[in-house]
C-alpha positions in Angstrom: 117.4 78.6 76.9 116.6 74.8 77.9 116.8 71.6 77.2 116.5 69.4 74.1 116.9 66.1 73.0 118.1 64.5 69.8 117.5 61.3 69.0 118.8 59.1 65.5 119.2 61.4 62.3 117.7 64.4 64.1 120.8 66.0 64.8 122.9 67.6 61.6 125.9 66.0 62.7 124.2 62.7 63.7 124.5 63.6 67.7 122.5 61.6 69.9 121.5 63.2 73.4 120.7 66.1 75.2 121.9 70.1 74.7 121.8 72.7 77.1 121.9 76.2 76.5 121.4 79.5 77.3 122.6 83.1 76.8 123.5 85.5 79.1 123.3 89.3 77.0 124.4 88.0 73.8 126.8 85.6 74.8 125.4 82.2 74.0 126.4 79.1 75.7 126.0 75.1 75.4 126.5 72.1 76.4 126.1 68.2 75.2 125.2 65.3 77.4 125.4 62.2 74.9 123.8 59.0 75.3 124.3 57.4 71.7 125.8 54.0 73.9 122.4 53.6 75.8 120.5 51.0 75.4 117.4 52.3 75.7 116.8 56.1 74.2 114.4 56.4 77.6 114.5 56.1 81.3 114.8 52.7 81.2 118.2 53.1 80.9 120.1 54.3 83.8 122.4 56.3 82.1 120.1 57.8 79.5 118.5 58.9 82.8 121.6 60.0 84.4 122.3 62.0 81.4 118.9 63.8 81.1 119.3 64.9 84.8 122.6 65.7 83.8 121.6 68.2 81.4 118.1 69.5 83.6 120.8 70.3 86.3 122.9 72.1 84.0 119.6 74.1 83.2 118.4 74.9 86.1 121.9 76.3 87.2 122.1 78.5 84.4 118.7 79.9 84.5 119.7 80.8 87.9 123.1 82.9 86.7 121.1 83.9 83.8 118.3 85.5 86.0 121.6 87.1 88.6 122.5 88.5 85.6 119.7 90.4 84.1 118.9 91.4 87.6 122.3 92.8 87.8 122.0 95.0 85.0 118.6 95.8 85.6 119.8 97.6 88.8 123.0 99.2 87.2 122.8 99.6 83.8 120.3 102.4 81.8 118.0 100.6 79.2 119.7 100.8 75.6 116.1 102.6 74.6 116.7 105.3 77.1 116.9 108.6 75.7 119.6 111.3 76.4 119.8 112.8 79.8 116.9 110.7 81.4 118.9 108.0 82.6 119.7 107.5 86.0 121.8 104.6 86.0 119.3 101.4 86.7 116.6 100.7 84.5 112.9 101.0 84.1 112.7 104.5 86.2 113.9 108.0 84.4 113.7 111.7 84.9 111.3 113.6 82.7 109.2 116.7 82.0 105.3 115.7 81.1 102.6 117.9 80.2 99.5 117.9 82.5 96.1 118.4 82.6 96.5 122.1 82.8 98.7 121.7 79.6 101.9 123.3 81.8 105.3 121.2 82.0 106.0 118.6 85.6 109.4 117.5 86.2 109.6 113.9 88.1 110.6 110.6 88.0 108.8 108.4 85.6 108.3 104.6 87.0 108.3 102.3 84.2 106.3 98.6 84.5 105.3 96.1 82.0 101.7 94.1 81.9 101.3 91.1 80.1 97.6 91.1 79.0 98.5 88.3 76.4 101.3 85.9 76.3 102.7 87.7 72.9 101.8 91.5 73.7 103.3 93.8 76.1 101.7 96.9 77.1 104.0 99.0 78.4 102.6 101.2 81.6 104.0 104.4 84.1 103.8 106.0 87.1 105.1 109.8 87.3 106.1 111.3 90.8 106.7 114.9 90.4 108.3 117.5 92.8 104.8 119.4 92.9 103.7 118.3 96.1 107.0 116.9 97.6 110.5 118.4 98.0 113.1 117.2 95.9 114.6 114.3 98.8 111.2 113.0 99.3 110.1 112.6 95.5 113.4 110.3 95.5 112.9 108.4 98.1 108.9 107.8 97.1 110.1 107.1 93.7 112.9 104.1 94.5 110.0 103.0 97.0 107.8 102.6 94.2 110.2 101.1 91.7 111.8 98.9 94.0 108.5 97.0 95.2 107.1 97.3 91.3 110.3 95.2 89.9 111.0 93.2 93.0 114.2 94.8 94.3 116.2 93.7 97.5 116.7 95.9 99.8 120.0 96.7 99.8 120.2 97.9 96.6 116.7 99.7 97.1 118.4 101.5 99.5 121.8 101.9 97.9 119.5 103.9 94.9 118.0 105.9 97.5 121.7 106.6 98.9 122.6 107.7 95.8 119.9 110.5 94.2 120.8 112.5 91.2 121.6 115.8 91.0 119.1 118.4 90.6 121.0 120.7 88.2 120.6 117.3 85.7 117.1 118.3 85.1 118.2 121.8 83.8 120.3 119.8 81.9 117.3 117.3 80.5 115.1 120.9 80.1 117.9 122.0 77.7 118.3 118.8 76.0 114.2 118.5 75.5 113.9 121.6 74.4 116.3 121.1 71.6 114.1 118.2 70.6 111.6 120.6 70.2 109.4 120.7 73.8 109.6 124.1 74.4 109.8 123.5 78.3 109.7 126.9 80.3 112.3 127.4 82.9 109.2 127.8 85.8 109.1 124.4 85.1 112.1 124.1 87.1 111.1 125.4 90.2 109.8 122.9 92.1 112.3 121.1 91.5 114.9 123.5 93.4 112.3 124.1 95.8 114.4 122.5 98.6 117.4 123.7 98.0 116.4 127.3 97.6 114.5 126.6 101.1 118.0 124.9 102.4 120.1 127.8 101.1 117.0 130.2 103.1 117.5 128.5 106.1 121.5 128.6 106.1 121.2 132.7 105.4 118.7 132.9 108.6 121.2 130.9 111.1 124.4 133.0 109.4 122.5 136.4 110.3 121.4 135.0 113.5 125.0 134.0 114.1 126.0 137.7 113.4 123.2 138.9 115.6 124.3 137.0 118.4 128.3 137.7 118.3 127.8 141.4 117.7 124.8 141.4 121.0 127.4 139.3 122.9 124.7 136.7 123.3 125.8 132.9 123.3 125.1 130.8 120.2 123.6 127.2 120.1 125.6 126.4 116.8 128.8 124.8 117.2 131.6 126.4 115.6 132.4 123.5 113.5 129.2 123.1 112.0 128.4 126.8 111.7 132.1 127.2 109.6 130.4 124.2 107.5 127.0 125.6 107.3 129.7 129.0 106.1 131.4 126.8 103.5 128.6 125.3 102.1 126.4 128.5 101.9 129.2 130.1 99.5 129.8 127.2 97.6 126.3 127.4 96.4 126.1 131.4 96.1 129.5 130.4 94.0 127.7 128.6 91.6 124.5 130.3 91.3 
């Protein structure tokens, strides 16, 4: 990306002028801004100057796209490095099982960042969020938090991510996956992750016995009977596929 000049005989093709080009993925693009009829091969010519702003415009427009672009794939592609089943669908955040200090498996969200201690190397760095001290919802929401101010992301698609959380069940799925790799990940590992929904399903049991309770006492209920045929629904979907 950028621009160069040729002058007389530097070119292969005997081109005099300036070349712009960039690529967006691996798509490469150009483009030529001659000025082989100046005068002057300087500034001093008003064309030769028209023609080198030409091609610094040019530039500076496709460094723009070129910087949309990467951002938009940042934010909805996975990283082609990415291993099976950690992926969540943007890039440089992933789901993942780590051992701790105690030597015993975490599941959470692994926030990916690069530091640039020299101009050549790049470290690569992370931040884990696990499920051990916050419920499934709030991880995820901690997590994109995190990311999103790390890597610079707008808010709307910051909170588009957060709309948007994965399943749980897709850890059981990385557990399996890991483990065929060779981790030997126990299944407690999984529990905090269901934590929430086990305490959501807990919660819908209590208010569906109240409910019963109440109707065979002949006492008045507070839940609606929309929302408590919902609560109903939703309780024995999740029995269903226990």
């Amino acid at each position: 990306m950028g621009v160069k000049y040729y002058g007389q005989n530097e070119h292969p093709a005997g081109w005099v002028g300036f070349r712009t080009t960039v690529t967006f993925g691996s798509v490469p693009k150009q483009a030529y801004f001659g000025t082989a009829g100046c005068l002057h091969q300087d500034d001093r010519d008003i064309e030769f100057k028209r023609q080198r702003l030409r091609a610094e415009l040019q530039d500076a427009e496709w460094r723009a796209e070129s910087a949309l672009y990467s951002y938009r794939k940042f934010i909805s592609e996975e990283h082609k490095t990415t291993k099976p089943g950690r992926g969540l669908g943007f890039q440089s955040m992933t789901k993942a099982f780590t051992i701790d200090r105690r030597g015993h498996y975490q599941a959470g969200l692994k926030i990916h960042f690069s530091v640039d201690p020299t101009p050549d190397k790049k470290a690569t760095s992370m931040r884990l969020i696990t499920f051990r001290s916050r419920i499934f919802s709030e991880a995820w929401i901690h997590a994109v938090n995190v990311w999103a101010e790390v890597h610079g992301i707008l808010d709307v698609d910051r909170d588009r991510i957060i709309a948007n959380p994965p399943n749980p069940r897709e850890f059981s799925d990385l557990r399996r996956i890991m483990n065929d790799e060779g981790a030997g990940i126990p299944v407690e590992a999984l529990e905090p992750v269901f934590r929430e929904q086990r305490e959501a399903l807990k919660r819908a049991r209590q208010q569906q016995s109240a409910k019963q309770f109440n109707l065979a006492a002949g006492a008045p209920t507070e839940l609606d009977d929309s929302l408590q045929k919902g609560m109903t629904e939703w309780f024995q979907s999740q029995t269903s596929e226990a």
